[in-house]
DOLOFI-612177 format. One record per residue (C-alpha): residue number from 0; z, y, x; residue in one letter. Coordinates in steps of 0.1 Angstrom, whole numbers. Layout:
BEGIN
+-----+-------+-------+-------+----+
|   i |    c3 |    c2 |    c1 | aa |
+-----+-------+-------+-------+----+
| NUM |     Z |     Y |     X |  A |
...
+-----+-------+-------+-------+----+
% end
This chain:
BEGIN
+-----+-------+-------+-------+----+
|   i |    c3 |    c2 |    c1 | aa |
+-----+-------+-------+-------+----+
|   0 |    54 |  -495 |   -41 |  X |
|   1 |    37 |  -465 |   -22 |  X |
|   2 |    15 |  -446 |   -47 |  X |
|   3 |    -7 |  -418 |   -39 |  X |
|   4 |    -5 |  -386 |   -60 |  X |
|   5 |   -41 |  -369 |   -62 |  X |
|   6 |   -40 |  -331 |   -78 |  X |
|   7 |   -75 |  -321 |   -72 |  X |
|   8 |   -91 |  -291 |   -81 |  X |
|   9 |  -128 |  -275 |   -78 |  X |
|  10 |  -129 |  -265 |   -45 |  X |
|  11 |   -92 |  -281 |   -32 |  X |
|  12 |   -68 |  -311 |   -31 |  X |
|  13 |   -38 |  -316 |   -32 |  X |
|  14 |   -16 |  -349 |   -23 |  X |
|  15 |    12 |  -369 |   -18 |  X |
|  16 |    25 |  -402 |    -8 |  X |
|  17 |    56 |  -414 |   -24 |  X |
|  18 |    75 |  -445 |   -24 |  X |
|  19 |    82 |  -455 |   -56 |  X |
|  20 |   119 |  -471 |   -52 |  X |
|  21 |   133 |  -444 |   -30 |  X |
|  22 |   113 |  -421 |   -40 |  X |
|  23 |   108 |  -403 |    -8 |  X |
|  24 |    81 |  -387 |     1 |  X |
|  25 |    68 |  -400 |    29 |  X |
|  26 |    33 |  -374 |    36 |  X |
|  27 |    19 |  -348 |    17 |  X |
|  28 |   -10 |  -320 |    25 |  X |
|  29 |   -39 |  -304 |    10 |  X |
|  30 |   -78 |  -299 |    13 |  X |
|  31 |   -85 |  -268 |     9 |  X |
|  32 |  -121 |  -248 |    13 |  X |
|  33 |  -138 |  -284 |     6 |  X |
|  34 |  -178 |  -274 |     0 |  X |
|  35 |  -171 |  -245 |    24 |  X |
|  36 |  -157 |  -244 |    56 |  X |
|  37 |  -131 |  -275 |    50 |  X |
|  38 |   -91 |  -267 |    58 |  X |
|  39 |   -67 |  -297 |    61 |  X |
|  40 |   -28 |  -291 |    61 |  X |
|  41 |    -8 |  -326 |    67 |  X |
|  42 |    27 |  -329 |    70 |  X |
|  43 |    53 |  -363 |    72 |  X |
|  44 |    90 |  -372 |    69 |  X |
|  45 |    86 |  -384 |   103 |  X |
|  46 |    80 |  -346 |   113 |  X |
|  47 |    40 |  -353 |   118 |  X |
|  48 |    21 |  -319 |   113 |  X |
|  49 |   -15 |  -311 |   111 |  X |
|  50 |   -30 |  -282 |   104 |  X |
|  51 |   -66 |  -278 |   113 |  X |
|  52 |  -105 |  -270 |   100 |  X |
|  53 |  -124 |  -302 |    85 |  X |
|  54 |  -157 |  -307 |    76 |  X |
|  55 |  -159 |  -320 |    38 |  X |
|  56 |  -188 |  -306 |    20 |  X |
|  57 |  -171 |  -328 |    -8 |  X |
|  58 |  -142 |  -340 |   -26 |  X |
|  59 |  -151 |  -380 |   -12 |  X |
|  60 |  -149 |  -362 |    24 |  X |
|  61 |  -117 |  -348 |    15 |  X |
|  62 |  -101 |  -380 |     2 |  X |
|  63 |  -119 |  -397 |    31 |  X |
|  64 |  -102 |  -375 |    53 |  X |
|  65 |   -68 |  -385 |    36 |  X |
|  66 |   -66 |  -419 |    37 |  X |
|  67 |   -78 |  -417 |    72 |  X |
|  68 |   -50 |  -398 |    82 |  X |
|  69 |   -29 |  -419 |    66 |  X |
|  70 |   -36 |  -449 |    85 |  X |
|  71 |   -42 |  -430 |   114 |  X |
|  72 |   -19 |  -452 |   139 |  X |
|  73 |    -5 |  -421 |   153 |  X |
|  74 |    -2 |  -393 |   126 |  X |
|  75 |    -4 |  -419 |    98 |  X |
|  76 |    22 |  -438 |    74 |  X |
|  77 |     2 |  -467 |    61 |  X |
|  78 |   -11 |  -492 |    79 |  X |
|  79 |   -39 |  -496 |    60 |  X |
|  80 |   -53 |  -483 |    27 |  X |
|  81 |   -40 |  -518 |    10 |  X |
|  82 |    -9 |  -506 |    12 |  X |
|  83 |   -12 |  -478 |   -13 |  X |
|  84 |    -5 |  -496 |   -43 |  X |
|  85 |   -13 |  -470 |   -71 |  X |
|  86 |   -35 |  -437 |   -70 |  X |
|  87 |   -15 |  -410 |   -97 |  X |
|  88 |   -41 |  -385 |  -106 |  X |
|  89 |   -32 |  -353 |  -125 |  X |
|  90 |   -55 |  -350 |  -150 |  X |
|  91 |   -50 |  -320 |  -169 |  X |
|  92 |   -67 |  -323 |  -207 |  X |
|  93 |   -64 |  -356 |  -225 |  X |
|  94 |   -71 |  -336 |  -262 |  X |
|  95 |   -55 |  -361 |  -288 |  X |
|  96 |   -71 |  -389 |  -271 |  X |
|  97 |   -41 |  -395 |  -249 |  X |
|  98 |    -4 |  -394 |  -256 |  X |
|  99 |     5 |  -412 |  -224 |  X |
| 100 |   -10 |  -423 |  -188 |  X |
| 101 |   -30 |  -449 |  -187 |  X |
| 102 |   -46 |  -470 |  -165 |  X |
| 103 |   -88 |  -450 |  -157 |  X |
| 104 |  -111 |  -468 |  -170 |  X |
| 105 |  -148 |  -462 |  -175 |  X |
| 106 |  -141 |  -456 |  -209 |  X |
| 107 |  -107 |  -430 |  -199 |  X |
| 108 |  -131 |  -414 |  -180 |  X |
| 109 |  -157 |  -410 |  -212 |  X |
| 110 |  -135 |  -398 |  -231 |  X |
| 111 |  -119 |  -373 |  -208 |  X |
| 112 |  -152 |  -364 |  -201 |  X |
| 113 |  -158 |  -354 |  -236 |  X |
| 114 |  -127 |  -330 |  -235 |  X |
| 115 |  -144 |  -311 |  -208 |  X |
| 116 |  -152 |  -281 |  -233 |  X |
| 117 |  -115 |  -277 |  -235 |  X |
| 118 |  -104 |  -276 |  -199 |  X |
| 119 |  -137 |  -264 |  -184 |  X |
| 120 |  -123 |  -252 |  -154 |  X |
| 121 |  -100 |  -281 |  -150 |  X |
| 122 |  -113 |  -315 |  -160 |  X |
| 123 |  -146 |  -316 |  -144 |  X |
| 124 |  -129 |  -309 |  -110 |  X |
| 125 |  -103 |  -337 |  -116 |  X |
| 126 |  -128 |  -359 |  -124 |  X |
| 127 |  -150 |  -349 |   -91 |  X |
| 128 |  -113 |  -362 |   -72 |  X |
| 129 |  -110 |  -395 |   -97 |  X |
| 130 |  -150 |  -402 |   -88 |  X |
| 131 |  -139 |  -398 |   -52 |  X |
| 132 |  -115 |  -424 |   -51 |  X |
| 133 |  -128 |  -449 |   -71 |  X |
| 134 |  -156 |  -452 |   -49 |  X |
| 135 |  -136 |  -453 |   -15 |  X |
| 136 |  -108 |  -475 |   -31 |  X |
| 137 |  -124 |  -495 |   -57 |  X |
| 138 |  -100 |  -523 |   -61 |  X |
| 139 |   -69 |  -498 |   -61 |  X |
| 140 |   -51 |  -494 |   -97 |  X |
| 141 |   -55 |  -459 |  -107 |  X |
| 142 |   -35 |  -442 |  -131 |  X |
| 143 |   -43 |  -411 |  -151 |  X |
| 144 |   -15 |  -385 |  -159 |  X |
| 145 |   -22 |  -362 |  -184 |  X |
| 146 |    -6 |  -327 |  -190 |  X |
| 147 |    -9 |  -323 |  -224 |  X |
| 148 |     5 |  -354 |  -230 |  X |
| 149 |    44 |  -348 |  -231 |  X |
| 150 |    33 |  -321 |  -257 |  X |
| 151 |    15 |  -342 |  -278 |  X |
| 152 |    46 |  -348 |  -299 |  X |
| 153 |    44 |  -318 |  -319 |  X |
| 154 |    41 |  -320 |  -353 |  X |
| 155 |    10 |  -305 |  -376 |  X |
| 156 |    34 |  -275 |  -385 |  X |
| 157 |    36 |  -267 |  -346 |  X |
| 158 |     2 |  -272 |  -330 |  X |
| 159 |   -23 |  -258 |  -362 |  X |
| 160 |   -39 |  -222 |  -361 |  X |
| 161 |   -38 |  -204 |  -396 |  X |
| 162 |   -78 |  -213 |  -391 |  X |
| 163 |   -99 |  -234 |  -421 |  X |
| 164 |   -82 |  -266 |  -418 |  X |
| 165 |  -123 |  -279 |  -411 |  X |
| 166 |  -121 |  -264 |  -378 |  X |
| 167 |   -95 |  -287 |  -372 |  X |
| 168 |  -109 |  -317 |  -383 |  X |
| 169 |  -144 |  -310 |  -367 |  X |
| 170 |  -135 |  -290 |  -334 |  X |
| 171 |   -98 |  -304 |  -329 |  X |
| 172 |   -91 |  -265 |  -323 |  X |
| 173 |   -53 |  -263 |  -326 |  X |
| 174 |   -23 |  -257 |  -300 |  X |
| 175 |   -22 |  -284 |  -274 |  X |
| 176 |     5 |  -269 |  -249 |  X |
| 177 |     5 |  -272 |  -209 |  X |
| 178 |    25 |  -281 |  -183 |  X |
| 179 |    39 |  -307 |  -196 |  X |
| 180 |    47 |  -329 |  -166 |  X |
| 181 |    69 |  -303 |  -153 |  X |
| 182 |    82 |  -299 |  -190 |  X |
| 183 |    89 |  -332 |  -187 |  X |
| 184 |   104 |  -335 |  -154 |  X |
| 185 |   126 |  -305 |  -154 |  X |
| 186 |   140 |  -316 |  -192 |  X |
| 187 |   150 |  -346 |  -183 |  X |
| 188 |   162 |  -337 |  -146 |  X |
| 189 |   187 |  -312 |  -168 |  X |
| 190 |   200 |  -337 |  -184 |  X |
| 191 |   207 |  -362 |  -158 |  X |
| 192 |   223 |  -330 |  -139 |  X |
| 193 |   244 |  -320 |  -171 |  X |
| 194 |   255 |  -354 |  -173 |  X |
| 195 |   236 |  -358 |  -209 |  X |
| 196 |   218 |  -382 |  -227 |  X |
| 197 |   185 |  -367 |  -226 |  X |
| 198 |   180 |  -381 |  -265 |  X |
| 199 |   211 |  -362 |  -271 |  X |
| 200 |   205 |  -325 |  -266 |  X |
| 201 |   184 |  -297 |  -273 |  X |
| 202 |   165 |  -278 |  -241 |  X |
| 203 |   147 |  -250 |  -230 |  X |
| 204 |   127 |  -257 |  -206 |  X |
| 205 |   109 |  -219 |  -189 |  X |
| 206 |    82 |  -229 |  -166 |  X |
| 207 |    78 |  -194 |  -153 |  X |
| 208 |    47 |  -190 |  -124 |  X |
| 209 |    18 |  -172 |  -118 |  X |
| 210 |     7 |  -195 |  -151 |  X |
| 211 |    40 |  -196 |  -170 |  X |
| 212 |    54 |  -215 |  -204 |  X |
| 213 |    81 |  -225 |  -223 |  X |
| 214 |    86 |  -259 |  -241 |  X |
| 215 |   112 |  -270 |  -274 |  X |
| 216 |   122 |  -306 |  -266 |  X |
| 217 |   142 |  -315 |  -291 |  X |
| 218 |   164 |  -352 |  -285 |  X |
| 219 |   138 |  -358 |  -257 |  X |
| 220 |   104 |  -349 |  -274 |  X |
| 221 |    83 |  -318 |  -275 |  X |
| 222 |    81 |  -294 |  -306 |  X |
| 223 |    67 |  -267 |  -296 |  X |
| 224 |    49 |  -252 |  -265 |  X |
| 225 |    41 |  -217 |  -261 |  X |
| 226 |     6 |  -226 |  -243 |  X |
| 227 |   -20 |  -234 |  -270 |  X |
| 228 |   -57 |  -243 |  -275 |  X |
| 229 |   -62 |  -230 |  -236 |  X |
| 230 |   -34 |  -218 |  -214 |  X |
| 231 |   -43 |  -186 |  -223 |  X |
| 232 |   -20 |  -181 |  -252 |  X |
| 233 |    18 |  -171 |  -251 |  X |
| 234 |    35 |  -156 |  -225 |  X |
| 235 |    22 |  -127 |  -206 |  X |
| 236 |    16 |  -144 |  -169 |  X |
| 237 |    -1 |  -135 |  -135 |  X |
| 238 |   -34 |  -123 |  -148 |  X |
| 239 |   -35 |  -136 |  -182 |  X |
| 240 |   -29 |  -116 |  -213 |  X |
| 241 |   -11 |  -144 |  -235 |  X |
| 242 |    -6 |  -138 |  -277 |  X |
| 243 |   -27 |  -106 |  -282 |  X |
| 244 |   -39 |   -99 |  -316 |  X |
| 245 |   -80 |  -107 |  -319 |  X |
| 246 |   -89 |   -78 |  -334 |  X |
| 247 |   -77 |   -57 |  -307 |  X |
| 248 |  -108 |   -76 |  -286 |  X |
| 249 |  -132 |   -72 |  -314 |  X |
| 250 |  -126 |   -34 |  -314 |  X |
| 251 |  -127 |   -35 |  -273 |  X |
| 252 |  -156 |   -51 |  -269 |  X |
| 253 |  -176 |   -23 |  -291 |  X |
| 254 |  -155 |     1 |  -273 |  X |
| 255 |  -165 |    -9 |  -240 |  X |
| 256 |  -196 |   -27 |  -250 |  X |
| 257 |  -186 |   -60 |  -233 |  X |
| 258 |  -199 |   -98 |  -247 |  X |
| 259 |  -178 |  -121 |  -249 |  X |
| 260 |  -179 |  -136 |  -216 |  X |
| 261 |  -167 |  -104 |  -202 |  X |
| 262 |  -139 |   -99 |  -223 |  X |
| 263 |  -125 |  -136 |  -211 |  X |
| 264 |  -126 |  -126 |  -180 |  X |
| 265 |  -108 |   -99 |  -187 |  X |
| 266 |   -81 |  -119 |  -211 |  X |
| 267 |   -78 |  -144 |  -180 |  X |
| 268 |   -85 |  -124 |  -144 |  X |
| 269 |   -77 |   -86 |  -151 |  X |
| 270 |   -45 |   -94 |  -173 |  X |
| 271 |    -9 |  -102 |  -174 |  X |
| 272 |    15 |   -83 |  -152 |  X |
| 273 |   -15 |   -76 |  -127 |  X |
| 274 |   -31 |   -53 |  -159 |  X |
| 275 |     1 |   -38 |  -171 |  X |
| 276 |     9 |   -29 |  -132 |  X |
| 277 |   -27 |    -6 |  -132 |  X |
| 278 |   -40 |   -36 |  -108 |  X |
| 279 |   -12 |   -33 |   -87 |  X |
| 280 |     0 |   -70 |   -84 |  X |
| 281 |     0 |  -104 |  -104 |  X |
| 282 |    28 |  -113 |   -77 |  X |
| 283 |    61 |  -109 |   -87 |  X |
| 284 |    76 |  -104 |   -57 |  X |
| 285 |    57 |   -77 |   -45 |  X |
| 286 |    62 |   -63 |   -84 |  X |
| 287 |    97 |   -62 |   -76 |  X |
| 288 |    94 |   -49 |   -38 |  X |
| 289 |    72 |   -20 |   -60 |  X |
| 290 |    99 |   -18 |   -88 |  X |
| 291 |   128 |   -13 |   -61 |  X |
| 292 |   104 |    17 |   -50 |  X |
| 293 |   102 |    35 |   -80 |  X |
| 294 |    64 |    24 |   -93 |  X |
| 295 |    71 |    30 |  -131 |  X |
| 296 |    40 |     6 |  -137 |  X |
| 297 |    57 |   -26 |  -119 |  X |
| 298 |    84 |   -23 |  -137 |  X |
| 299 |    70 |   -24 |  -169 |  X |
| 300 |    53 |   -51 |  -162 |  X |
| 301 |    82 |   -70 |  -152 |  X |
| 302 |    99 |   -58 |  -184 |  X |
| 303 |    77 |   -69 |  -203 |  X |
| 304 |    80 |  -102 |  -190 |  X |
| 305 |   110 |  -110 |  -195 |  X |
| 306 |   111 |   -95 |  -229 |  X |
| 307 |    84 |  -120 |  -241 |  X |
| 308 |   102 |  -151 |  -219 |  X |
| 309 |   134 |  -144 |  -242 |  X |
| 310 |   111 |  -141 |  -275 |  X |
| 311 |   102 |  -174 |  -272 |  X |
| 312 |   138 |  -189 |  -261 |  X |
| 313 |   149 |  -169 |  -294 |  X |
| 314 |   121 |  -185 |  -313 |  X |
| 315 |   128 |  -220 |  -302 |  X |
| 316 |   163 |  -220 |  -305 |  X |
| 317 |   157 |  -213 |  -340 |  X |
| 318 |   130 |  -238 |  -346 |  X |
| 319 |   157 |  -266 |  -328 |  X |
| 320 |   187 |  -249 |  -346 |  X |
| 321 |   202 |  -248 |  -314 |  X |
| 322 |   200 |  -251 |  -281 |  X |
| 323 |   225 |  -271 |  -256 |  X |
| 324 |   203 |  -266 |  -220 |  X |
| 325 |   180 |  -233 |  -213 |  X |
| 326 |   164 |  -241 |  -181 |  X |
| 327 |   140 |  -221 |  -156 |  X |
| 328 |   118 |  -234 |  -129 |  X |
| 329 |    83 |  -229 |  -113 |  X |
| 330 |    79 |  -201 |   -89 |  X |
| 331 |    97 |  -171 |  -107 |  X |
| 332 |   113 |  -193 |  -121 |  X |
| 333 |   131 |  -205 |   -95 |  X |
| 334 |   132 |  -178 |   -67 |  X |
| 335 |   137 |  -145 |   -90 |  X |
| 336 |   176 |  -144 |  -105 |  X |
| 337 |   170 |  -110 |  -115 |  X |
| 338 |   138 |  -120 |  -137 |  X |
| 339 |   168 |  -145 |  -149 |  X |
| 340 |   194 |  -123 |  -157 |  X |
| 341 |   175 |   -98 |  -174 |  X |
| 342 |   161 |  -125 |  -193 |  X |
| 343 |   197 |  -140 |  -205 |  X |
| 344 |   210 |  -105 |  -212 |  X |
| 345 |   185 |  -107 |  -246 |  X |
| 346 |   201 |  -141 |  -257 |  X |
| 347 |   238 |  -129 |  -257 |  X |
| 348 |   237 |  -138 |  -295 |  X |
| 349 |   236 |  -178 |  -282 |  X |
| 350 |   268 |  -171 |  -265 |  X |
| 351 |   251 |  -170 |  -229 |  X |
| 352 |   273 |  -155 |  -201 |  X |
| 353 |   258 |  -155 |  -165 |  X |
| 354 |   278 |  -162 |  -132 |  X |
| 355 |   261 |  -135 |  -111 |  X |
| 356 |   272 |  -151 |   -76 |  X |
| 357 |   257 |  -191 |   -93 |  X |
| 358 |   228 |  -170 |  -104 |  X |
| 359 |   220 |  -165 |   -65 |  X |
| 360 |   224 |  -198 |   -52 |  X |
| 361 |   196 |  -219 |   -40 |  X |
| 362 |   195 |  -255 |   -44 |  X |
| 363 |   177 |  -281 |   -65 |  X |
| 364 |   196 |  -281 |   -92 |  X |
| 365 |   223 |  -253 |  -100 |  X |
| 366 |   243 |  -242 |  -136 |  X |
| 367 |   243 |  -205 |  -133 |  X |
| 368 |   263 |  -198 |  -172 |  X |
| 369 |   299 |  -193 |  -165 |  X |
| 370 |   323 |  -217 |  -181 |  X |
| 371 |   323 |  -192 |  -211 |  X |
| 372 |   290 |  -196 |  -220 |  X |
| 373 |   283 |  -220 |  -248 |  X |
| 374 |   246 |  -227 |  -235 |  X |
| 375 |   243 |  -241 |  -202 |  X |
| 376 |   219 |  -223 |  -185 |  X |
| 377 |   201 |  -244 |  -153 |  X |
| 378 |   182 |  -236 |  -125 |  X |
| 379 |   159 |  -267 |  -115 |  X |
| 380 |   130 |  -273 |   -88 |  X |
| 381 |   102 |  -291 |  -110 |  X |
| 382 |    85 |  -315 |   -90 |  X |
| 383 |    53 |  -325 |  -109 |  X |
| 384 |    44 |  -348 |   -81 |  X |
| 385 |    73 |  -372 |   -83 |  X |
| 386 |    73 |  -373 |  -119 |  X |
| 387 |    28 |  -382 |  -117 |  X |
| 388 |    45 |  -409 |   -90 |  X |
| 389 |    72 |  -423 |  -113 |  X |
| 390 |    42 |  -425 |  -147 |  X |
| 391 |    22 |  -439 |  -121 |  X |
| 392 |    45 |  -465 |  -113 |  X |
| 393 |    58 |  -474 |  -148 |  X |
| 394 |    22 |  -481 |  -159 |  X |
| 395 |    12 |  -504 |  -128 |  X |
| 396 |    45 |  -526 |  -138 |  X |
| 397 |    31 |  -524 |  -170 |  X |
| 398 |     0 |  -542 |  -158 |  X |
| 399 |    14 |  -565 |  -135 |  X |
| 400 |    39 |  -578 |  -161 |  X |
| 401 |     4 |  -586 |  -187 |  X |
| 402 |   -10 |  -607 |  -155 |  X |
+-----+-------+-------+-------+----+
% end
């Protein structure tokens, strides 16, 4: 089946169309601008590109301008917008309404809709891209793929503040952890690398970006997720602050005579390795061009970094007792093996050993621990968009089999 992946975002969208068996990826793009002066990027396996100004003063001109495109006879891969079987949309907070996708209903979207207070800069504008759809393709199955979902596992001891337990039980404040279709992707891609049974081993997954985390799975669930109520919590990031202590903000905001609007900007815009570099960067490749130049602030900031990434590996290690699989992807991730390396020289203790020439390579998947090291340490590209494409999938068999 050929399934659409929709990631859409306030003022962009992003998209993919996959084929579910080989799971190739037959077009993907983005709407970018959309309200303001409309940008379209298109590309195809069959070497198709596009790249051009739109005019979409809204997200049902953007996905009008997809499927279009798609069914273009020249540029397109569908014949006709029947044969997209499935639209995947990332939705981002499901609260502890939702443990898995579902099919979107009227009453998924109610009840997404009433976790808006805790993703307000998220779920509205997946919602805006669901709305979109479902009006120009009502009679296509649409699935909803959550990312707090893979996280939802954790247990009360994990995911609860040291906050009056009412607050809880009245707000549902408590940890709900993010990213979790890459979390969920990347664990599971490890262990079909390592040769494991993913229900077997302990991993670490490191989804380090611009927004970065870290994830316990534990036999194939999640314990723990360094993300929390918001992605705001954890690690130091791009421009966010992560775990700072809230008195310090109580005490800044009569120093500086900020409300509290202000000082969340500040914890989410001004933070992160883009504050502890004096406003140099939140990019950690021009950090490290900076670093390589001498700029004592960038490489603080990198330091810093990677001493909180290995914190948390230390932490969860502990909380697994053990660890078989410690595994970085996203952005840094991925690209930065000296980010990686200084990282893995904190976690000697776990009998980690680095092969500095592996710890170079680039490729999907690599193992970049020696065949010393008693921790396989992994390199892997997440790919959220296949893993939205295979829950979409599994779900539409799901309803074709009650039929």
């Amino acid at each position: 089946m050929k399934i659409l992946v929709i990631n859409s975002g306030s003022s962009s969208l992003k998209f993919q169309v996959i084929d579910s068996e080989s799971e190739q990826v037959l077009a993907k793009g983005v709407c970018e601008r959309i309200g303001i002066d409309g940008r379209f990027t298109y590309k195809t396996n069959t070497g198709v590109s596009v790249k051009e100004p739109v005019a979409m003063k809204n997200h049902k001109d953007a996905v009008n301008t997809i499927l279009t495109t798609l069914a273009d006879p020249e540029k397109g891969v569908v014949k006709d917008f029947a044969e997209i079987d499935v639209i995947g949309h990332r939705l981002v907070h499901g609260g502890e309404k939702f443990t898995g996708s579902v099919v979107i209903t009227d009453e998924v979207i109610q009840a997404m809709t009433e976790c808006n207070d805790l993703a307000p800069l998220h779920n509205p504008a997946n919602l805006v891209g669901v709305d979109a759809c479902r009006e120009l393709m009502p009679d296509t199955l649409m699935v909803g793929v959550f990312d707090t979902a893979f996280n939802q596992t954790m247990e009360p001891k994990a995911f609860l503040y040291g906050l009056p337990y009412q607050y809880y039980e009245k707000h549902k404040i408590r940890r709900y952890g993010f990213h979790g279709i890459s979390h969920k992707y990347v664990s599971q891609r490890a262990a079909e690398f390592m040769g494991q049974n993913p229900k077997r081993v302990k991993t670490i997954v490191c989804h380090l970006g611009n927004g970065a985390s870290i994830s316990a799975v534990k036999y194939g669930k999640v314990i723990d997720n360094s993300m929390g109520f918001t992605p705001l919590e954890g690690l130091v990031m791009g421009t966010r602050c992560g775990d700072v202590d809230p008195g310090a903000l109580e005490f800044l905001a009569k120093k500086e005579n900020l409300d509290f609007q202000q000082i969340m900007t500040i914890l989410n815009q001004e933070s992160g390795v883009l504050g502890i570099s004096n406003n140099l960067s939140s990019d950690f490749r021009e950090l490290k061009d900076a670093e390589i130049k001498y700029n004592d602030h960038a490489a603080l900031a990198r330091e810093i970094f990677a001493y909180k990434v290995a914190k948390y590996v230390g932490s969860y290690a502990a909380a697994m007792n053990g660890v078989d699989n410690i595994v970085f992807t996203a952005g840094v991730g991925e690209n930065d093996s000296d980010i990686r390396e200084e990282i893995c020289e904190y976690l000697g203790f776990l009998g980690i050993n680095i092969d500095e020439v592996k710890n170079r390579e680039q490729a999907e998947a690599v193992k970049i621990s020696d065949g010393t090291s008693r921790v396989n340490v992994l390199v892997i590209k997440t790919n959220e968009e296949l893993e939205i494409a295979r829950e979409a999938a599994a779900v539409a068999r799901q309803v074709a089999e009650k039929k």
